[in-house]
C-alpha positions as CSV (number, residue, x, y, z in Angstrom):
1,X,0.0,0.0,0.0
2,X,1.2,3.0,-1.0
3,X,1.9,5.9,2.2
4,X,-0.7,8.8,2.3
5,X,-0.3,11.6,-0.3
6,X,1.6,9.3,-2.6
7,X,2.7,10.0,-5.3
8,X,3.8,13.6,-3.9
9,X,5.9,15.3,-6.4
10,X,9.0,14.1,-8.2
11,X,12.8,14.8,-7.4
12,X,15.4,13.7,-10.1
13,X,18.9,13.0,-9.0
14,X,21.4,11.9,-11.6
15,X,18.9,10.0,-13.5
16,X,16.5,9.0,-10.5
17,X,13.3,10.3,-10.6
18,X,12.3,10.2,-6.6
19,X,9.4,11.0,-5.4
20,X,8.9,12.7,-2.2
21,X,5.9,14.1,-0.2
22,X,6.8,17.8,-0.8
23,X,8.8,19.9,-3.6
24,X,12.7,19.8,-2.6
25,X,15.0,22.3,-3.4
26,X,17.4,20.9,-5.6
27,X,20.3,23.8,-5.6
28,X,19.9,23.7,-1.3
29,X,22.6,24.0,-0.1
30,X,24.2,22.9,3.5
31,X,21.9,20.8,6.6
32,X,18.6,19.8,6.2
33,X,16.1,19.7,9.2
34,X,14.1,16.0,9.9
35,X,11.0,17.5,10.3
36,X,9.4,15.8,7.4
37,X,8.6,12.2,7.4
38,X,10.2,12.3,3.8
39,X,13.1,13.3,4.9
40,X,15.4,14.2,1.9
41,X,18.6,16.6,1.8
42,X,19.5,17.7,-1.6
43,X,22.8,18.7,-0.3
44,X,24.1,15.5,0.2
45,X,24.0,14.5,-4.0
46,X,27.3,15.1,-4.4
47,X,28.1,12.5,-1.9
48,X,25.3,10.1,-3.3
49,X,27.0,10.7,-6.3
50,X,30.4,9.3,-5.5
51,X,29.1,6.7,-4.0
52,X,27.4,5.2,-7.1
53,X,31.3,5.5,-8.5
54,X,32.9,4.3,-6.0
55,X,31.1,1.1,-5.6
56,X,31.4,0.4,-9.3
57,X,35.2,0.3,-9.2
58,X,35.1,-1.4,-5.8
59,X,32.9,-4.3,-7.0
60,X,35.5,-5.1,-9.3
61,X,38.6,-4.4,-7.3
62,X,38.4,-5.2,-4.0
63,X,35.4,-7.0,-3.7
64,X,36.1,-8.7,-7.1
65,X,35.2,-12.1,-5.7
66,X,31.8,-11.3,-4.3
67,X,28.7,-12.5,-5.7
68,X,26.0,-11.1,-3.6
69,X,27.5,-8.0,-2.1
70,X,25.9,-7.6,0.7
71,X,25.0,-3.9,1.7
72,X,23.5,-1.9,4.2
73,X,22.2,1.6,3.9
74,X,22.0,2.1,7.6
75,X,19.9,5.8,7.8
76,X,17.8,5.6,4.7
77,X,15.4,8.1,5.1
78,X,13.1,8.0,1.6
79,X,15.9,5.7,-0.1
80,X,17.6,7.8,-2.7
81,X,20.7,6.4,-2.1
82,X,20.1,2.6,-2.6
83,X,17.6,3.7,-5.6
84,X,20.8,5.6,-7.3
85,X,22.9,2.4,-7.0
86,X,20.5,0.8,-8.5
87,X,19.4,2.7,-11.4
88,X,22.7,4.0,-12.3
89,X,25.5,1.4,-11.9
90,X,25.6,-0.9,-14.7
91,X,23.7,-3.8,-14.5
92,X,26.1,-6.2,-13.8
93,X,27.1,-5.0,-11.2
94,X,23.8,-3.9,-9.2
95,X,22.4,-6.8,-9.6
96,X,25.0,-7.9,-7.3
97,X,23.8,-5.6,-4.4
98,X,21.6,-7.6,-1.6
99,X,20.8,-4.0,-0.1
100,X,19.1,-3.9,3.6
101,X,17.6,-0.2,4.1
102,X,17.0,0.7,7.8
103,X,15.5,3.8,9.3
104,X,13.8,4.9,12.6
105,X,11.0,6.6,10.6
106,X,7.9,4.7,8.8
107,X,6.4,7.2,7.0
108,X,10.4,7.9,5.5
109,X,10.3,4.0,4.9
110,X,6.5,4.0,3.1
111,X,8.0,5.9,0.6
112,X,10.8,4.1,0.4
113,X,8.8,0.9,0.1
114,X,6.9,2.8,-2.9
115,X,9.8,4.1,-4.4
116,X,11.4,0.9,-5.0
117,X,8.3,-1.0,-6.7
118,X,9.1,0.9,-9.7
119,X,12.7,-0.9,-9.8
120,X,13.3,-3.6,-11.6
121,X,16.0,-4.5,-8.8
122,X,13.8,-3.4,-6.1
123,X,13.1,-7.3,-5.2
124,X,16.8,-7.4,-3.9
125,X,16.1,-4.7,-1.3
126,X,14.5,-5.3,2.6
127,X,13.3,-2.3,4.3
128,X,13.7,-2.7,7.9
129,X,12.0,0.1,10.8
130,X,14.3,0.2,13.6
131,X,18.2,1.4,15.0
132,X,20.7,1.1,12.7
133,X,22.8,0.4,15.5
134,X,20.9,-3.3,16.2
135,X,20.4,-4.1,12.0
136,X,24.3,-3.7,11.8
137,X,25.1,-6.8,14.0
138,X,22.8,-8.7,12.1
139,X,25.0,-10.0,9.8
140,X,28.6,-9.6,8.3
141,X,28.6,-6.9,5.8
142,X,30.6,-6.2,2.5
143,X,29.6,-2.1,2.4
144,X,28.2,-0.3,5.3
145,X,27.4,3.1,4.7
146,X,26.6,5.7,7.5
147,X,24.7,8.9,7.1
148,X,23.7,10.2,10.5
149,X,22.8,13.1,11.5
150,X,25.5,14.6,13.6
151,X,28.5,12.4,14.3
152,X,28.8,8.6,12.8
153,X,30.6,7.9,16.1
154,X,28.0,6.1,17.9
155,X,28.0,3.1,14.9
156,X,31.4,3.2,14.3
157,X,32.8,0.7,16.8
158,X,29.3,-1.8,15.5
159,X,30.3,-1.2,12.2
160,X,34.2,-2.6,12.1
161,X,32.7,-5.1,14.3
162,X,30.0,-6.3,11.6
163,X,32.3,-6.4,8.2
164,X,33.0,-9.4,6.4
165,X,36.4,-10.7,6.2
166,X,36.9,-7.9,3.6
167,X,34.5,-4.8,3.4
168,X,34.1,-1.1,2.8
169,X,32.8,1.4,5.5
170,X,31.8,4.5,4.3
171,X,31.0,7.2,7.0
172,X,29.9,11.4,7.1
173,X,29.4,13.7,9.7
174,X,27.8,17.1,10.1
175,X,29.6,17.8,13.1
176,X,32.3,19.8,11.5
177,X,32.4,22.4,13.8
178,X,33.6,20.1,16.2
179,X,35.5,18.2,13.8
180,X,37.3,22.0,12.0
181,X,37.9,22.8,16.3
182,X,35.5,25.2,16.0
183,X,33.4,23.5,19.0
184,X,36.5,22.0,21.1
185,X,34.3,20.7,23.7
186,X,32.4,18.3,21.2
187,X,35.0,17.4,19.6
188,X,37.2,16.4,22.7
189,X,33.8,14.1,24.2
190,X,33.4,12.3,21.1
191,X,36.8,12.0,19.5
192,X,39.3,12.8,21.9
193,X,40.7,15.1,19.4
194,X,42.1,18.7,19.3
195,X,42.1,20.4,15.8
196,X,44.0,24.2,15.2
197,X,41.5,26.4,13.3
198,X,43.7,27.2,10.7
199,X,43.0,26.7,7.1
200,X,44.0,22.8,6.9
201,X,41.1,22.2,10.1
202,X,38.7,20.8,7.2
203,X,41.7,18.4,6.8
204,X,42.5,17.6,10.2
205,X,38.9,17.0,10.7
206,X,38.8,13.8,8.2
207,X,42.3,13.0,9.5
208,X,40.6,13.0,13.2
209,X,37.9,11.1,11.5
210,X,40.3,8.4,10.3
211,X,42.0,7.7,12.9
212,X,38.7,7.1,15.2
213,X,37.7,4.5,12.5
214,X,41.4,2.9,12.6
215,X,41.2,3.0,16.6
216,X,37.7,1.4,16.1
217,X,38.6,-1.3,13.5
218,X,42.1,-2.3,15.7
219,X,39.9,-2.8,18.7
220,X,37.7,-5.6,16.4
221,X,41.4,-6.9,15.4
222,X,40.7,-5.3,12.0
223,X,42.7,-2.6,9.6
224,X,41.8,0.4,7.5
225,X,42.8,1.9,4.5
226,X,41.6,4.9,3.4
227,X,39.7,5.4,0.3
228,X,38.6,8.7,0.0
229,X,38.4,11.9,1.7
230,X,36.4,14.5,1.2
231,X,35.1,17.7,2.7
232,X,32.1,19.1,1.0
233,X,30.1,22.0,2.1
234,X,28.4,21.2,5.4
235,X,30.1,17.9,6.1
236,X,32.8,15.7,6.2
237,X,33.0,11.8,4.6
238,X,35.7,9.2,4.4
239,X,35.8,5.9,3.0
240,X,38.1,2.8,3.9
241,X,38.6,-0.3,3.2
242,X,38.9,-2.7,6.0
243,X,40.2,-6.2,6.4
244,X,40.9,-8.5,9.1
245,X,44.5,-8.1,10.0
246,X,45.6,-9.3,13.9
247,X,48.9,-8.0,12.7
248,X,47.3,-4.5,11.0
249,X,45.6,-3.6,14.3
250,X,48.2,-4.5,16.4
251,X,50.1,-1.2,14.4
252,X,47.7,0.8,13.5
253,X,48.9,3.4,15.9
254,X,52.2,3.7,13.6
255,X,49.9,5.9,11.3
256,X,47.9,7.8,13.9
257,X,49.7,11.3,15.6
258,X,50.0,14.7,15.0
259,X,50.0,17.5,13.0
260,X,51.7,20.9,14.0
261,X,51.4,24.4,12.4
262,X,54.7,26.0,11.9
263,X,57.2,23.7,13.1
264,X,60.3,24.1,14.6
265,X,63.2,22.9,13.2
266,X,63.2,20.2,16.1
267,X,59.6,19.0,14.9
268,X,60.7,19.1,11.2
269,X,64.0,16.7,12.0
270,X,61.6,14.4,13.9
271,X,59.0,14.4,11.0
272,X,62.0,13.2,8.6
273,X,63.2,11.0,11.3
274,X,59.6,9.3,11.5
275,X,59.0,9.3,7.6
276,X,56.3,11.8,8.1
277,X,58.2,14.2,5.9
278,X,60.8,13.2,2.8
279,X,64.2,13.6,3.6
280,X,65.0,16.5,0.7
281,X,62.7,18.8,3.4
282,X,65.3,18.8,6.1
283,X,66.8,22.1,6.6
284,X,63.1,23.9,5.7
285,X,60.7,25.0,7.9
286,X,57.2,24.1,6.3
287,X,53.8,25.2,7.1
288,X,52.5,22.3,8.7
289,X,54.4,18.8,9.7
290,X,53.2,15.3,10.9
291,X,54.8,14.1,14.0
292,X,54.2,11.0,15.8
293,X,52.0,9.6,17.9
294,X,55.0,9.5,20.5
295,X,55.3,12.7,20.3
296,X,53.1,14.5,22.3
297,X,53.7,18.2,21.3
298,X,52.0,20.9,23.4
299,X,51.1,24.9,22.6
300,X,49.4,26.2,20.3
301,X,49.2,25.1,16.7
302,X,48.7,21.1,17.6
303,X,45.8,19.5,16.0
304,X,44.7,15.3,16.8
305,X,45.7,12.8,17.7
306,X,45.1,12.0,13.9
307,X,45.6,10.1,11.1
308,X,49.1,10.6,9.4
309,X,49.4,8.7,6.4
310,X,47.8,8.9,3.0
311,X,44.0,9.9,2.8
312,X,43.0,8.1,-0.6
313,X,44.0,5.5,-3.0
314,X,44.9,6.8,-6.0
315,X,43.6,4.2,-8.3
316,X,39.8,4.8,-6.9
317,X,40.5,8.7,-7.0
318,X,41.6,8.3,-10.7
319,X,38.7,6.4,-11.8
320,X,36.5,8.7,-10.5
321,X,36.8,11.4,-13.4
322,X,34.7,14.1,-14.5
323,X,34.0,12.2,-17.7
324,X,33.1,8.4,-15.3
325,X,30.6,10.8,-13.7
326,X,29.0,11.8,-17.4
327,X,28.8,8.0,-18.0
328,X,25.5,7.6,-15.7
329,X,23.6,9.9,-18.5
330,X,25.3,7.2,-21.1
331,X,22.4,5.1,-20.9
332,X,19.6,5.2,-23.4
333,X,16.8,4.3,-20.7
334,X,18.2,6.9,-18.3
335,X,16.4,10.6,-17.6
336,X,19.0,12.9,-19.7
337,X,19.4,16.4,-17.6
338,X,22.3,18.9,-18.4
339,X,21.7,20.3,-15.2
340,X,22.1,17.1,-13.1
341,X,25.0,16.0,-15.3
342,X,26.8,19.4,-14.4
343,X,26.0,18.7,-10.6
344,X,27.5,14.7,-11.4
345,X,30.8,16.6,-13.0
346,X,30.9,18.8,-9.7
347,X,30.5,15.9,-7.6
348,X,34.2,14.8,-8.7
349,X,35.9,17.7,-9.9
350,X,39.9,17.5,-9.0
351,X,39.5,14.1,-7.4
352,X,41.0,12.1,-10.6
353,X,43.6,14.5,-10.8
354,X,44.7,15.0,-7.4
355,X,45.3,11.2,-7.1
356,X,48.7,11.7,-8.9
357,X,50.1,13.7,-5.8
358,X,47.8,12.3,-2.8
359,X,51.2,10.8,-1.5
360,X,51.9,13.7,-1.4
361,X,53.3,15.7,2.4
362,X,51.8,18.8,1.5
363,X,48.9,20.2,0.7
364,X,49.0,24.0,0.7
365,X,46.2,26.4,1.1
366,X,47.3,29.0,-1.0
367,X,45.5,31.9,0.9
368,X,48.2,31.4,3.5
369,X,51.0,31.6,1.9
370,X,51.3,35.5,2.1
371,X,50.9,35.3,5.9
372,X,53.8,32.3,6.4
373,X,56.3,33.3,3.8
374,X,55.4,37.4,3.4
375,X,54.1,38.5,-0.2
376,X,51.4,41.3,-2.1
377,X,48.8,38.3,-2.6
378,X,47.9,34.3,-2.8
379,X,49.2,32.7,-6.2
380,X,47.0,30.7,-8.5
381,X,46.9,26.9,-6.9
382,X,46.6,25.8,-10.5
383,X,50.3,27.9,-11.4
384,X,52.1,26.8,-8.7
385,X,51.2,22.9,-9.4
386,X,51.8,23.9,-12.7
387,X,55.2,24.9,-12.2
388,X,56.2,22.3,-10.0
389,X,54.9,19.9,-12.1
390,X,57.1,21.5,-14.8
391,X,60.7,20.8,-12.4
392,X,59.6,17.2,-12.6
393,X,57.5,16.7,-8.9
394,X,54.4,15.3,-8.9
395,X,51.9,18.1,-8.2
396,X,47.5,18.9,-8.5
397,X,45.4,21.2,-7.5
398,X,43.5,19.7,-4.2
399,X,39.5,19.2,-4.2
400,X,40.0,20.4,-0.7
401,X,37.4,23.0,0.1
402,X,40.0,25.9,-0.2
403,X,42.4,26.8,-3.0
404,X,45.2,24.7,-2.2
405,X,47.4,22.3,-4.1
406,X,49.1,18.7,-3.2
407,X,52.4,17.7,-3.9
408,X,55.3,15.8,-3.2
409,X,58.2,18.6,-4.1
410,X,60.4,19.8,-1.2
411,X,58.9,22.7,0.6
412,X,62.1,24.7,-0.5
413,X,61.1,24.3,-3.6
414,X,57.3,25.7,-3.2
415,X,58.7,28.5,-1.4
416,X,61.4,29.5,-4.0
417,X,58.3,29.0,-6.8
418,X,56.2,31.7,-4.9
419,X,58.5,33.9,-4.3
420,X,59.5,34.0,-7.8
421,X,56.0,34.9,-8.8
422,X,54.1,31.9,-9.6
């Protein structure tokens, strides 16, 4: 039976045509109240987005072996997200999803229910009313994804605990003034983190975020590696892949520590010493420096405990291109929209070409600059990869939320780059 005032009014996302009880904005940008029983926030596409093409390289890579990948869309509100996956990824591959959507709210679940009958795949979905919380020890999972509202913290420990021997946890929070250290308080309670508001906060934040999923999968004898991470407008979402690993949890503390705003030499010789920072940087100050977890550093300027190493893998990052995105409006069946295929594009823009530098040890918010080294103004983040690019270092403009590049060149060499005008 379809839920009262079905069949509202229609929302198209990529090519999904939703349908919710009452007109949504689709240019809304930032949080969305859960007033309405059909709850929907159209700020969250882009995310929705990247999840379709993520798990369409991931069912191929790293759960290659998988026949039923078993999923669960933990806070599913109306259902967009499952309804994307499986509308959008190629057919092969959804019909591999055995999708469980869970939500506190029935009326958000009627139209789910409703939504889904128009699927062809929609038989391979359950709809369950209830706590996320108790749904994920139900079974072991191959791809958990969290949406809460506020922080994912109270499911992360159930859900390293309720992968499969090899899975992907995908996470966001809307806490980010705690997680930027805008709101210490918060942020100290529920991740027993400290985070410098400077302009890498957005980036400590996920880092912070990390390392509370690392700490949770280690205490479940299970290791993370990160995905992707990504801060876009009013939240903050990272994706890992975790396996069992006795021995990965046993060091997952080795990538877990600190990061320091303008470091002394001392903290730039321990960086090098702790392969936190290449070796061609000694003798340089930096703007910002890992240390480790050992380290303990004190004052002001000190943001985690957080996660040190790399933040993506660069293989997912470089399938996930402007042009992959424009592949969902390939389809003859599918609902062509320029509109929704320029909010697709935006969804991924820099991510494909930033994986050539995300092992990178700096990324450089280029509005700084002038206040660290001295200057008349910020330089293009688009030149200054450019140029180092050109000297032979690896080097891309970020898709962090602030005009900033990533690369691998010494720090010297960024400095002597700006100063000559870049």
């Amino acid at each position: 039976m379809d839920p009262p005032g079905w069949p509202g009014v229609p929302y198209l996302e990529g090519t999904t045509v939703h349908r919710v009880p009452v007109a949504v904005d689709r240019d809304r940008r930032g949080p969305a109240g859960k007033e309405s029983g059909g709850f929907l926030n159209p700020a969250m596409s882009g995310n929705r987005t990247r999840s379709v093409l993520m798990l369409n390289y991931l069912a191929d890579s790293a759960l290659e072996g998988v026949h039923r990948i078993q999923t669960i869309d933990s806070m599913c509100a109306t259902g967009i997200r499952t309804r994307r996956w499986l509308n959008e990824l190629p057919e092969k591959t959804a019909s591999r999803l055995r999708v469980r959507m869970c939500d506190m709210n029935e009326v958000a679940l009627e139209w789910a229910r409703s939504n889904l009958t128009r699927d062809p795949l929609g038989h391979n979905v359950s709809l369950t009313q209830g706590d996320a919380r108790r749904e994920l020890l139900s079974q072991g999972w191959h791809w958990i994804d969290i949406d809460p509202y506020g922080s994912p913290m109270p499911f992360l420990d159930l859900a390293m605990q309720a992968t499969a021997r090899r899975a992907i946890v995908s996470m966001s929070a809307t806490d980010t003034a705690a997680l930027s250290g805008s709101s210490a308080g918060p942020l100290m309670r529920r991740y027993g983190a400290r985070v410098w508001p400077d302009g890498l906060k957005h980036d400590s934040g996920l880092r912070v975020l990390l390392a509370a999923a690392a700490t949770a999968a280690a205490r479940h004898d299970r290791v993370i590696t990160p995905l992707l991470s990504v801060w876009d407008s009013h939240h903050l979402r990272v994706t890992v892949l975790v396996d069992r690993s006795k021995s990965g949890a046993n060091s997952h503390q080795e990538s877990i520590g600190w990061r320091v705003a303008n470091p002394s030499q001392e903290d730039v010789e321990l960086a090098i010493s702790a392969g936190l920072l290449p070796q061609h940087d000694n003798g340089s100050r930096p703007m910002h420096a890992m240390l480790p977890l050992n380290a303990s550093p004190s004052g002001p300027g000190v943001s985690g405990p957080l996660w040190t190493g790399v933040v993506g893998d660069a293989g997912l990052m470089r399938s996930m291109s402007e042009e992959a995105a424009s592949l969902i409006f390939a389809s003859k069946n599918s609902t062509s929209n320029l509109d929704e295929e320029r909010h697709a594009r935006r969804a991924v823009r820099n991510i494909a070409s930033e994986a050539n530098a995300i092992h990178g040890a700096h990324l450089v918010v280029t509005d700084s600059l002038p206040g660290f080294l001295g200057g008349a103004g910020p330089p293009s983040p688009y030149s200054m990869a450019q140029g180092l690019r050109s000297m032979g270092f690896s080097a891309e403009v970020s898709r962090y939320g602030e005009p900033s590049f990533r690369s691998d060149a010494p720090w010297s060499t960024i400095v002597e780059l700006y100063k000559n005008g870049a």
